[in-house]
C-alpha positions as CSV (number, residue, x, y, z in Angstrom):
1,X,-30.2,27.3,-23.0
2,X,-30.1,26.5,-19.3
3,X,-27.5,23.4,-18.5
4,X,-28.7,21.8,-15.5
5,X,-26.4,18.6,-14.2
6,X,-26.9,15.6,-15.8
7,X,-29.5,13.3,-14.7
8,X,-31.5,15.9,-12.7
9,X,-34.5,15.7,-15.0
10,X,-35.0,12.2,-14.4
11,X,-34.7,12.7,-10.0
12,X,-37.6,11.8,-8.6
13,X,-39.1,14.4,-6.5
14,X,-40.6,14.0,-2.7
15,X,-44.2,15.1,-2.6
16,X,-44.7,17.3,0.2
17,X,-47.9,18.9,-0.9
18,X,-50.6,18.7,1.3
19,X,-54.1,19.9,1.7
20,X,-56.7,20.6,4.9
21,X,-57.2,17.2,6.1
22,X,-60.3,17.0,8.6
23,X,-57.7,14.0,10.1
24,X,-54.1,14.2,8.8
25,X,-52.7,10.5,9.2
26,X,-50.7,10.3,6.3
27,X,-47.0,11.8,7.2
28,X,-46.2,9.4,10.8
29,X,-46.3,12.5,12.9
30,X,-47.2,12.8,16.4
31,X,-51.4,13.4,16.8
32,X,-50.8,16.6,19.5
33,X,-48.4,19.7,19.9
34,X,-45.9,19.7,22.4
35,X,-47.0,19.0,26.2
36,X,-48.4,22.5,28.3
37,X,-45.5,22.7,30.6
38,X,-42.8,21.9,27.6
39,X,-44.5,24.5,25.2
40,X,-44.4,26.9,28.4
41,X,-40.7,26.4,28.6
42,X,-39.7,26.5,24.8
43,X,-41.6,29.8,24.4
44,X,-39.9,31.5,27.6
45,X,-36.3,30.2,25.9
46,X,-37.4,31.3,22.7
47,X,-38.2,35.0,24.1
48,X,-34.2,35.3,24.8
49,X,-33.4,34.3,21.6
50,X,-30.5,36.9,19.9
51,X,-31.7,36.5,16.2
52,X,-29.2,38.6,15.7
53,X,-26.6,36.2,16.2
54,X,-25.5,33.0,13.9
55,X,-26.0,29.9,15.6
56,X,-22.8,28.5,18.2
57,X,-23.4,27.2,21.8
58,X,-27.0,26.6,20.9
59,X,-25.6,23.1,19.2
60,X,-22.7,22.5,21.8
61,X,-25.9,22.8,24.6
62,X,-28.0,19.7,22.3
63,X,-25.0,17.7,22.1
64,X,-23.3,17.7,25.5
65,X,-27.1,16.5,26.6
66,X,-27.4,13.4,24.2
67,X,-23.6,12.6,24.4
68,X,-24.0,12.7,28.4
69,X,-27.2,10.6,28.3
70,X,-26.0,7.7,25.9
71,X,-22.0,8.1,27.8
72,X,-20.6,9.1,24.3
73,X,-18.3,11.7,23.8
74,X,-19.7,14.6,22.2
75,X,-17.0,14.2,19.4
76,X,-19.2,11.5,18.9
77,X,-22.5,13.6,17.7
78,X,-24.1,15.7,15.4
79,X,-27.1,17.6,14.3
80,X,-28.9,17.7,11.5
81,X,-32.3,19.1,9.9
82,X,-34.1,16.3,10.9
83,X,-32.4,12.9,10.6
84,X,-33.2,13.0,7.1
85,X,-30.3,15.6,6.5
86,X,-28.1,13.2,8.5
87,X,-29.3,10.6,6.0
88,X,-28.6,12.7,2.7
89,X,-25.2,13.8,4.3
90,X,-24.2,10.4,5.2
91,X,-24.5,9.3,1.1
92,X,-23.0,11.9,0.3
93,X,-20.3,11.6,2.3
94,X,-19.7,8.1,1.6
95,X,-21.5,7.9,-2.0
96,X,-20.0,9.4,-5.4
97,X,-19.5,7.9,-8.7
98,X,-18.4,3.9,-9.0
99,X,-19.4,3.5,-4.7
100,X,-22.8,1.4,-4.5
101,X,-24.7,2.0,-1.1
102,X,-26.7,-1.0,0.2
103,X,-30.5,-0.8,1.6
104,X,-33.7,-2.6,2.5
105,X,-36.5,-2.7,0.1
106,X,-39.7,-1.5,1.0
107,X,-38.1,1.2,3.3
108,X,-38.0,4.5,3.6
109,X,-38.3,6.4,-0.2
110,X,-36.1,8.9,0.2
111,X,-33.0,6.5,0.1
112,X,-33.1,5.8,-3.6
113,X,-33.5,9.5,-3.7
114,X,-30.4,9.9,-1.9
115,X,-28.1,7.3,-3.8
116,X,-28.9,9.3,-6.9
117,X,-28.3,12.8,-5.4
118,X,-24.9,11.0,-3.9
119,X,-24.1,9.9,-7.5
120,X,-24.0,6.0,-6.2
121,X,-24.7,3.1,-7.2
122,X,-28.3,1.8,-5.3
123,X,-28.7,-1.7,-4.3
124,X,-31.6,-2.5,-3.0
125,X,-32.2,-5.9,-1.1
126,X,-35.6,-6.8,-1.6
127,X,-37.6,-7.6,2.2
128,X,-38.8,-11.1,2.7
129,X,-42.7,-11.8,2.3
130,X,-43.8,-10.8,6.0
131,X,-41.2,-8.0,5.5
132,X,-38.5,-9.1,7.6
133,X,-34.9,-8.5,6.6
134,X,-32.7,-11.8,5.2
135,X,-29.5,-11.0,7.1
136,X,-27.4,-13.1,5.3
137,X,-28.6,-11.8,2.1
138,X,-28.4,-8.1,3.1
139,X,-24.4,-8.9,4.3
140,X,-24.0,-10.8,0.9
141,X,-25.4,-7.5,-0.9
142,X,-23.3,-5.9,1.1
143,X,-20.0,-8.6,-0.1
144,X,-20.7,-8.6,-3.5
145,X,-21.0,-4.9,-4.3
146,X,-18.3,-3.8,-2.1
147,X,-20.2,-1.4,-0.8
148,X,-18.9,1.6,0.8
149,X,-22.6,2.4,2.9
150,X,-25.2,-0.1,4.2
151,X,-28.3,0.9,5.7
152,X,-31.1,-0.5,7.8
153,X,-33.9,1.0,8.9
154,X,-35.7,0.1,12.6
155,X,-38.6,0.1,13.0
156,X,-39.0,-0.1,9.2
157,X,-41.2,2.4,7.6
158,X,-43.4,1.7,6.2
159,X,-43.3,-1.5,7.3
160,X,-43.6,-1.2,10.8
161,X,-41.2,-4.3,12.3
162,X,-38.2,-4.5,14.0
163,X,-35.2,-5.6,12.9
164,X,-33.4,-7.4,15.9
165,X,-30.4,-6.5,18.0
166,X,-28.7,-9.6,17.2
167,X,-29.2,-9.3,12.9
168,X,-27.7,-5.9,13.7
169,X,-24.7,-7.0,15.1
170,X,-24.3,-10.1,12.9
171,X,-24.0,-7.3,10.1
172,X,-21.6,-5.1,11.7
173,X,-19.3,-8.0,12.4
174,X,-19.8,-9.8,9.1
175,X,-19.1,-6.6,6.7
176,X,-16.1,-3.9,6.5
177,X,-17.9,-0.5,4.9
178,X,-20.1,1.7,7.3
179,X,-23.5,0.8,8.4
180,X,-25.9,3.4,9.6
181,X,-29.0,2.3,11.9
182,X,-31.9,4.5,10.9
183,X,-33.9,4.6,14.2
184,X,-36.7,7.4,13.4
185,X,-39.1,5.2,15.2
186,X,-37.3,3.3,17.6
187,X,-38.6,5.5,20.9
188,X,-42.3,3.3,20.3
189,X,-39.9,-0.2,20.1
190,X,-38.4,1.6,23.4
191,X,-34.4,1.8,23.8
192,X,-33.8,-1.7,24.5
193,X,-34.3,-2.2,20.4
194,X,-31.7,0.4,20.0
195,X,-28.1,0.0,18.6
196,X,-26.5,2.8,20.1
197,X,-24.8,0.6,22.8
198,X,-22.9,-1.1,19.6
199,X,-21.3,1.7,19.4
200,X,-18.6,0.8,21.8
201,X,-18.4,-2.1,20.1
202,X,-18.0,-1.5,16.0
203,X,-16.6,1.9,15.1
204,X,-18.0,1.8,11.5
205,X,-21.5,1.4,13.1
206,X,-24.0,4.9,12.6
207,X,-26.9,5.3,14.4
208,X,-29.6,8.2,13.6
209,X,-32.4,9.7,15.3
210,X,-35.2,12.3,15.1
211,X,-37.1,14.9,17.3
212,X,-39.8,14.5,14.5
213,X,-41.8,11.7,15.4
214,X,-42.1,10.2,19.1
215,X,-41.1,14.2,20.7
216,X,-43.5,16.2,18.4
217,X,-41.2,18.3,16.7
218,X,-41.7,17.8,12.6
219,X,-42.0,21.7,12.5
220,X,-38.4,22.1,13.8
221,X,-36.2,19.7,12.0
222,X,-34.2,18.5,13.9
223,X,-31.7,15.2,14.3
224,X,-28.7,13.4,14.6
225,X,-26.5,11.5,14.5
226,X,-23.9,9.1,16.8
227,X,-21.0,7.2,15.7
228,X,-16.9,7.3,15.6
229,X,-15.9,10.7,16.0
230,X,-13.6,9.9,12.5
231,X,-16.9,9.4,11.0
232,X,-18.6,12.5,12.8
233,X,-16.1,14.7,11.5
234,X,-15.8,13.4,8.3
235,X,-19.3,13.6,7.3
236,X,-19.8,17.5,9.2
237,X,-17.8,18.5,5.7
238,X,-20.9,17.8,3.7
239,X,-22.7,20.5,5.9
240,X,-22.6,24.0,5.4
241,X,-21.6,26.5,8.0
242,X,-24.6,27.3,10.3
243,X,-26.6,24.6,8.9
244,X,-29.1,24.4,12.3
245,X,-31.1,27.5,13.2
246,X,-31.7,28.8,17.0
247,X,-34.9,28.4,16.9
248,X,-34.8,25.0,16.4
249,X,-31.3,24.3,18.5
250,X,-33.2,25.9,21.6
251,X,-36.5,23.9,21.4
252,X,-34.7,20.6,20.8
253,X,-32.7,21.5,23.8
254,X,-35.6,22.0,25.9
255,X,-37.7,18.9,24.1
256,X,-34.7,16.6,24.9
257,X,-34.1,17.9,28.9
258,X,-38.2,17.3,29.4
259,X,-38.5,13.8,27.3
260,X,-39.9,11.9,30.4
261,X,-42.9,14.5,29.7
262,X,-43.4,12.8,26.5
263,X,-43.3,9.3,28.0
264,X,-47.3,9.0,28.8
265,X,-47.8,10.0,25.2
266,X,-45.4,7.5,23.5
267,X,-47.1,4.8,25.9
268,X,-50.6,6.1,25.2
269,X,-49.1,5.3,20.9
270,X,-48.4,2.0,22.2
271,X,-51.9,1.1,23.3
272,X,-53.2,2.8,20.6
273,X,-51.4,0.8,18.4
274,X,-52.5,-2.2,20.3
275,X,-56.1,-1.6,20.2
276,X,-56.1,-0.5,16.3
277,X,-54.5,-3.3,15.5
278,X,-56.3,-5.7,17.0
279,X,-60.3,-3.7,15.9
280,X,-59.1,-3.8,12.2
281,X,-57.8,-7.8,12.5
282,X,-61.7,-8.7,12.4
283,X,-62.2,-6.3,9.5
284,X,-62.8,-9.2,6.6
285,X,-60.3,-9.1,3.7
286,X,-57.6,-6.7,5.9
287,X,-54.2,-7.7,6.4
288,X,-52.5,-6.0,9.6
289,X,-48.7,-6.6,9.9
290,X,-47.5,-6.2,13.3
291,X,-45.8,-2.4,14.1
292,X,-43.4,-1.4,16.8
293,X,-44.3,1.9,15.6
294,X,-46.8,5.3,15.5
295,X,-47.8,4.0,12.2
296,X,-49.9,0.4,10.8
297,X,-49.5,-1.0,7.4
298,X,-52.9,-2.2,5.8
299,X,-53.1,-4.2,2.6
300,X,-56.7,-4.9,1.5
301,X,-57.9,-5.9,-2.2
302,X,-59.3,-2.4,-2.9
303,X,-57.2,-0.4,-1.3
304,X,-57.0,2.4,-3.7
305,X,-60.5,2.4,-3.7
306,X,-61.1,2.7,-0.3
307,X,-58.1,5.7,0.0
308,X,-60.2,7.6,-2.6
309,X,-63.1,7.2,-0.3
310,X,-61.2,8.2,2.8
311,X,-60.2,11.4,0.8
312,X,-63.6,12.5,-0.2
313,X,-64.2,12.3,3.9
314,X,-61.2,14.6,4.8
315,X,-59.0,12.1,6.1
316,X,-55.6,11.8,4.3
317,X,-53.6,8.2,5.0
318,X,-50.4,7.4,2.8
319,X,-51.4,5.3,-0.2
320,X,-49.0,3.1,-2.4
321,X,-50.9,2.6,-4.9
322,X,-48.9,0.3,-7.0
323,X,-45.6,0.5,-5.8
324,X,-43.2,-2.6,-6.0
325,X,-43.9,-5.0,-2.8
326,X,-46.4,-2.6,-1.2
327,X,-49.1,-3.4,-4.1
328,X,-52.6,-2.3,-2.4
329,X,-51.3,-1.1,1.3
330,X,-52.2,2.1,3.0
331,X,-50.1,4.0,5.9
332,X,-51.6,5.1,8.2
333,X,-50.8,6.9,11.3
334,X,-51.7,6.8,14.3
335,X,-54.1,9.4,15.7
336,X,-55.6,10.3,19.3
337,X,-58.2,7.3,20.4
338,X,-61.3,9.5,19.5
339,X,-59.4,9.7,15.7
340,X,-58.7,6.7,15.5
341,X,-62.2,5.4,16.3
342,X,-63.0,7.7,13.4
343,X,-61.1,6.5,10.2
344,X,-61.5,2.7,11.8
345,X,-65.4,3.5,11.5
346,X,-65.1,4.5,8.1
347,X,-62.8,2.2,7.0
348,X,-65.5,-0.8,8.6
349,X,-68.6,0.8,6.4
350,X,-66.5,0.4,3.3
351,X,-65.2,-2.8,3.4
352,X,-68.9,-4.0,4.5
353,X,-70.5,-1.8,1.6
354,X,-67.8,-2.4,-0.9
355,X,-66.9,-6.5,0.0
């Protein structure tokens, strides 16, 4: 009989499966491929590529960029397979048995995932009604189980707020374990949301980022991380040797020295998110929570319903179903203005057929 570790039976697996959407809206990633003259550039860097070579000054190129733009040290950063690597190392490296890890609740799913794979302790701190986070009962969480990792995430997903500057910090100064800043979305809030200057400021603070969302780049995998280089180095002992491929080094590299090409499209998000927001606020019986993000968060009466009917048209949103505090709330990403129009169309004939 096959012995496979305790408790892995019972790990709830990430559903990844996906089919040929007509409009794909359902995984936050960026409506178009990278800009002409950045594709241009990746695939002449990619055509000098030696794959026969592991991977080495591909990753010191990535991180002397970031560390020189945010005036870190580049003891100070690391890459990652997306930042949900980072994530999943992070637990890891501050997880194991009898350690409880602290996070927001709805947030991103992976992070009960990633207590269990850590072999922690979860404790989850449930989001008030309009899903903003309680500080003082996140630090109290934080208190009472002697945690050894909190975590917030900024924007939320799949929530869509912003969690202040100023709750940040009163977090950091008011608890002793580390506290990573998961900022996937925070290039749509804009930098001026961002903790990264904390840094300076609270050596147990984390901050993590992706390539995946606002630069395009969900094919790649790519992230990273910023922090103490004590907790940089630390944490690179849960990777294993090589852990980033070239491919992916060289295009980040190239993505991150061109990001003010990718400005008009996170603006362009912006409005988008604007104007969606405001067309679906006269939709009767749709709630619209406020997003600093690429993403909006619906909760209407039917709403398992009406993602059935959206599937039968080809166009895929995420649907909670019944999932604790997101009862009856679609995801759904934001698409190019003519897409939008399109699932916002759709979404209109229901709720005036259906009521």
């Amino acid at each position: 009989m096959l012995k496979y570790r305790k408790g892995l039976s019972d790990m709830p697996a990430y559903d990844v499966a996906e089919r040929d959407w007509r409009l794909k809206l359902n995984a936050n990633e960026a409506p178009t491929s990278l800009p002409p003259l950045v594709e241009e550039r990746v695939i002449s860097r990619l055509s000098r590529v030696a794959f026969n070579r592991y991977p080495n000054q591909e990753m010191a190129d990535i991180i002397a960029q970031v560390a020189s733009n945010y005036s870190l040290r580049e003891e100070q950063i690391f890459f990652g397979n997306g930042s949900s690597e980072i994530i999943e190392k992070l637990f890891f490296a501050f997880g194991g048995s009898g350690r409880s890890i602290v996070y927001p609740e709805p947030s991103f799913s992976m992070y009960r995932i990633y207590v269990k794979t850590a072999d922690a302790n979860g404790v989850p701190v449930g989001l008030e009604e309009d899903y903003s986070l309680d500080r003082e009962k996140f630090v109290r969480a934080v208190r009472e189980s002697k945690a050894s990792l909190a975590v917030i995430c900024t924007p939320n997903n799949p929530t869509g707020n912003l969690i202040s500057l100023s709750d940040i910090e009163y977090i950091a100064q008011n608890v002793d374990c580390a506290l990573l800043v998961d900022e996937a979305y925070l290039e749509f809030a804009g930098e001026d949301a961002s903790a990264v200057p904390l840094l300076k400021k609270y050596p147990h603070l984390i901050v993590a980022r992706t390539f995946s969302k606002a630069y395009g780049l969900a094919a790649a995998r790519v992230g990273y991380m910023m922090a103490d280089a004590s907790i940089v180095e630390m944490t690179k002992k849960a990777f294993m040797p090589y852990h980033l491929n070239v491919l992916s080094l060289v295009t980040a590299d190239i993505v991150y020295q061109m990001r003010d090409e990718f400005q008009p499209r996170i603006y362009m998000l912006r409005d988008e998110c604007r104007r969606v927001s405001e067309t679906l606020k006269g939709f009767p019986g749709l709630t619209v929570y406020p997003s600093c993000t690429n993403f909006i968060l619906l909760k209407y009466a039917k709403a398992v319903e009406l993602n059935e009917y959206l599937t039968e048209l080809g166009i895929g949103v995420r649907s909670f179903g019944s999932a604790p505090r997101l009862e009856n709330c679609l995801r759904v990403s934001l698409g190019t203005r003519e897409e939008n129009d399109v699932w916002m169309k759709e979404v209109k004939r229901f709720i005036e057929e259906k009521g």
